[in-house]
ROTORLO-547895 format. One record per atom (N, C-alpha, C, O, CB): residue in one letter; x, y, z. Coordinates in steps of 0.2 Angstrom, whole numbers, plus 5000, padded with zeros to 4 digits. Glycine has a CB too. Layout:
N
AXYZ;...
//
This chain:
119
X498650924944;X498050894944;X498150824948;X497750814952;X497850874937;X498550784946;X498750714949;X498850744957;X498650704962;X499550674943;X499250794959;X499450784967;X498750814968;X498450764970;X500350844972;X498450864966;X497850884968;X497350804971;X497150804977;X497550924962;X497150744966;X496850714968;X497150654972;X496850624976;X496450714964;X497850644971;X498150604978;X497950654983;X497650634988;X499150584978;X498050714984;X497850754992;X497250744995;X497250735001;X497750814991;X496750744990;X496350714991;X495950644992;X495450634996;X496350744989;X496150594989;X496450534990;X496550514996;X496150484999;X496950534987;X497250535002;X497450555006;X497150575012;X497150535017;X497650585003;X496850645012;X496350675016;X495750625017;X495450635022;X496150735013;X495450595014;X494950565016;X495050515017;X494550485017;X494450565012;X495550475020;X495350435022;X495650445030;X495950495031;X495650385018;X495450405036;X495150415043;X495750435046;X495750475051;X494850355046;X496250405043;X496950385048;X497450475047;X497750495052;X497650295044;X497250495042;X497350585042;X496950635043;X497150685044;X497450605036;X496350615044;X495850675044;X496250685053;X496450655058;X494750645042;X496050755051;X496250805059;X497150835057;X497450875061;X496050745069;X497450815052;X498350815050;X498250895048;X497750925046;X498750745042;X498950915050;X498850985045;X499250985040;X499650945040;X499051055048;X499051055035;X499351045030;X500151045029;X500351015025;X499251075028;X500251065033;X501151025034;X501250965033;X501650945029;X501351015040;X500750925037;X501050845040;X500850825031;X501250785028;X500550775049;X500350845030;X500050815023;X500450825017;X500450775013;X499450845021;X500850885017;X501250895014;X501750845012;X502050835006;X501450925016;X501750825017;X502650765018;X502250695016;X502550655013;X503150755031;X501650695018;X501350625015;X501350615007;X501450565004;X500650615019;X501050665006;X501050684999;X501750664995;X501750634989;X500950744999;X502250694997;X502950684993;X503050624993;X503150594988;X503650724996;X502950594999;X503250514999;X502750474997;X502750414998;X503550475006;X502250494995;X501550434991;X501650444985;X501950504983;X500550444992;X501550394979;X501350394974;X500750354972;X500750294974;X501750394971;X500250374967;X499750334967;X499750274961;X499850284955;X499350384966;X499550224963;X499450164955;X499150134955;X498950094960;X499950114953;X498850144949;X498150144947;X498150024944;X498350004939;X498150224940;X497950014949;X498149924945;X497449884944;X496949874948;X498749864952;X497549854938;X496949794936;X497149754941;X497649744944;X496949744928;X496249704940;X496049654943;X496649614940;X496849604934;X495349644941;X496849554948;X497149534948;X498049544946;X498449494944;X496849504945;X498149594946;X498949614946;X499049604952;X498649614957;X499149694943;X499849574954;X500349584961;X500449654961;X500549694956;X501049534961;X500449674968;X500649734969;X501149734978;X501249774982;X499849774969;X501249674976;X501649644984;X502049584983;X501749534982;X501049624989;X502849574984;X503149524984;X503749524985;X503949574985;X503049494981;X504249464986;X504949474989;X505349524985;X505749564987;X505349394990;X505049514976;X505549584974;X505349674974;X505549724972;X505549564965;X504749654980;X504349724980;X504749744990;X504549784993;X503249704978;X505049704991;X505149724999;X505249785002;X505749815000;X505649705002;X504949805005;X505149885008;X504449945007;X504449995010;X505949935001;X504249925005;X503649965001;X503049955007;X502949915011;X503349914993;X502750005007;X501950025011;X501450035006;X501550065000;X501950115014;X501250025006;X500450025000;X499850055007;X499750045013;X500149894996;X499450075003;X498950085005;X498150075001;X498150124997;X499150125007;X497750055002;X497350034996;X496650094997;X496250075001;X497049944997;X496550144995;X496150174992;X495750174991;X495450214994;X496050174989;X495350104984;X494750094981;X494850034978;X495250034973;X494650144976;X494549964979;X494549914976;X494849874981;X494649894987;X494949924969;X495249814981;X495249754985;X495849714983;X496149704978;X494549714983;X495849704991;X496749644989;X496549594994;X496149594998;X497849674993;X497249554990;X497149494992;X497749464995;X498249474991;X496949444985;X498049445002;X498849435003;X498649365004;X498149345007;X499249475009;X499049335002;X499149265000;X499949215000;X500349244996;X498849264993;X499949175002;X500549145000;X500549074996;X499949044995;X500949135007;X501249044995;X501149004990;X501548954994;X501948964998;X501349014982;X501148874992;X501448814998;X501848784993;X501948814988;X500648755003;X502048734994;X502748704990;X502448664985;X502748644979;X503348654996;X502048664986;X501648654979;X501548704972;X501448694966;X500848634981;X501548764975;X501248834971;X500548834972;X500248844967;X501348834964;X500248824977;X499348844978;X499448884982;X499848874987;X498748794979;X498948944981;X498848984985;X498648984991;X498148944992;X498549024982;X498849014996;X498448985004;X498249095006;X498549145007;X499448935013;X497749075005;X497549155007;X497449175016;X497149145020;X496749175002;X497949225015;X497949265024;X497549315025;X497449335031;X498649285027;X497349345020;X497349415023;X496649455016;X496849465011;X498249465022;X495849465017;X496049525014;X495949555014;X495349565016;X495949525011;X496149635011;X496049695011;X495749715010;X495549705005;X496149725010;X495349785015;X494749805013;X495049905011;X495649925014;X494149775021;X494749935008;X494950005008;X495050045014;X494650045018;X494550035004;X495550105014;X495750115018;X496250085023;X496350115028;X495550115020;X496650025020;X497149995025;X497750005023;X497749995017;X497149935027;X498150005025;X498850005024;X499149925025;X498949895029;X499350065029;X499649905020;X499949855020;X500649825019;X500749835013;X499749835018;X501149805021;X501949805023;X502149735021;X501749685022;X502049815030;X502749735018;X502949665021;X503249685026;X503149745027;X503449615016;X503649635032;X503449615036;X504249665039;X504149685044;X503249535036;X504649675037;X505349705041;X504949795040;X505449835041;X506349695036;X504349825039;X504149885036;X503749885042;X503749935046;X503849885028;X503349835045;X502749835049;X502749795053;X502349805058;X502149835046;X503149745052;X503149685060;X502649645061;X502449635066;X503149725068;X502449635055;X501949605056;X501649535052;X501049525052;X501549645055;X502249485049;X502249445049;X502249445039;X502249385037;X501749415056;X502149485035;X502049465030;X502649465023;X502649485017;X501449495028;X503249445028;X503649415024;X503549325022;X503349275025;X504249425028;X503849335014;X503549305009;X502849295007;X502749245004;X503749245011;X502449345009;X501849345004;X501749364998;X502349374995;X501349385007;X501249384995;X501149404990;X500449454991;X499949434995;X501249344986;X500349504987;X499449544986;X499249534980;X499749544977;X499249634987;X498849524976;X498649544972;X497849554973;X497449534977;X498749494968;X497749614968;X497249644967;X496649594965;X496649554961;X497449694962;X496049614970;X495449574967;X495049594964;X494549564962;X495149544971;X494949654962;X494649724958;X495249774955;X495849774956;X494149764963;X494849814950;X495149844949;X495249914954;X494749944956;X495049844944;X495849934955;X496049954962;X496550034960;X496850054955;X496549864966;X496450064966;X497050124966;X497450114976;X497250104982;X496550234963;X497950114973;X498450094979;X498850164979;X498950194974;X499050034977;X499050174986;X499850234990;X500050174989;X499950114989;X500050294999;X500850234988;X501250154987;X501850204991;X502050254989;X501550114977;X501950184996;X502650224998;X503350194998;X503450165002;X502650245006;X503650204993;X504350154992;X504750184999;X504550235002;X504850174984;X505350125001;X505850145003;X506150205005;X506250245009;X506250115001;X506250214997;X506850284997;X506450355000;X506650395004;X507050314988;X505850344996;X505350424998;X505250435007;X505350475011;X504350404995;X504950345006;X504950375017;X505650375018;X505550425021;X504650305024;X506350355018;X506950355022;X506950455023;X507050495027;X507650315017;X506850445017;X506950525013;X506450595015;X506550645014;X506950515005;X506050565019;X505550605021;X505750615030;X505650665034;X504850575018;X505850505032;X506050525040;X506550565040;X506550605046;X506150455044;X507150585036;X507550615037;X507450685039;X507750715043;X507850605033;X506850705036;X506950765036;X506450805043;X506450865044;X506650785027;
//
């Protein structure tokens, strides 16, 4: 039931549609789905390595200035994939996401993609 509706999950969004079931296959093994409340982190230096992709609901990437107040960079809208910064090259090392709704995220760890480019 659960891979059925991450497949689906998956499939609908833009950046897959036209994939075959093969490639979906493999996307599938390396996603897992999580399900997070408003206002949970879902992004940070103890989280490094990780791909998220957001689903349904809303993020927020944000950093903290030497004070601890939030300086917000980024936010997410559904359908986007997000990285820290040695994953995607794109500059969001030392951020932080937190969820601004309640939200479902892909979360592709490290190990699943090493383990999938491998193959």
């Amino acid at each position: 039931m659960i891979e059925a509706a991450k497949s689906r999950l998956l499939a609908a969004n833009e950046l897959f549609r036209g994939s075959d079931d093969e490639a979906m296959v493999r996307v599938s093994e390396m996603t897992a789905i999580s399900s997070c409340a408003k206002r949970q982190v879902v992004m940070g230096p103890e989280r490094a390595g990780e791909v998220l992709f957001l689903n349904h609901g809303g993020v927020r990437i944000y950093r903290l200035n030497a004070e601890g107040k939030k300086l917000v960079v980024h936010d997410v809208k559904p359908g986007t994939f997000f990285a820290e910064v040695s994953v995607l090259g794109q500059g969001m090392a030392g951020n932080y996401a937190e969820t601004t709704a309640e939200s479902l995220l892909c979360v592709i760890e490290p190990r699943r993609r090493q383990g999938a480019l491998a193959n």
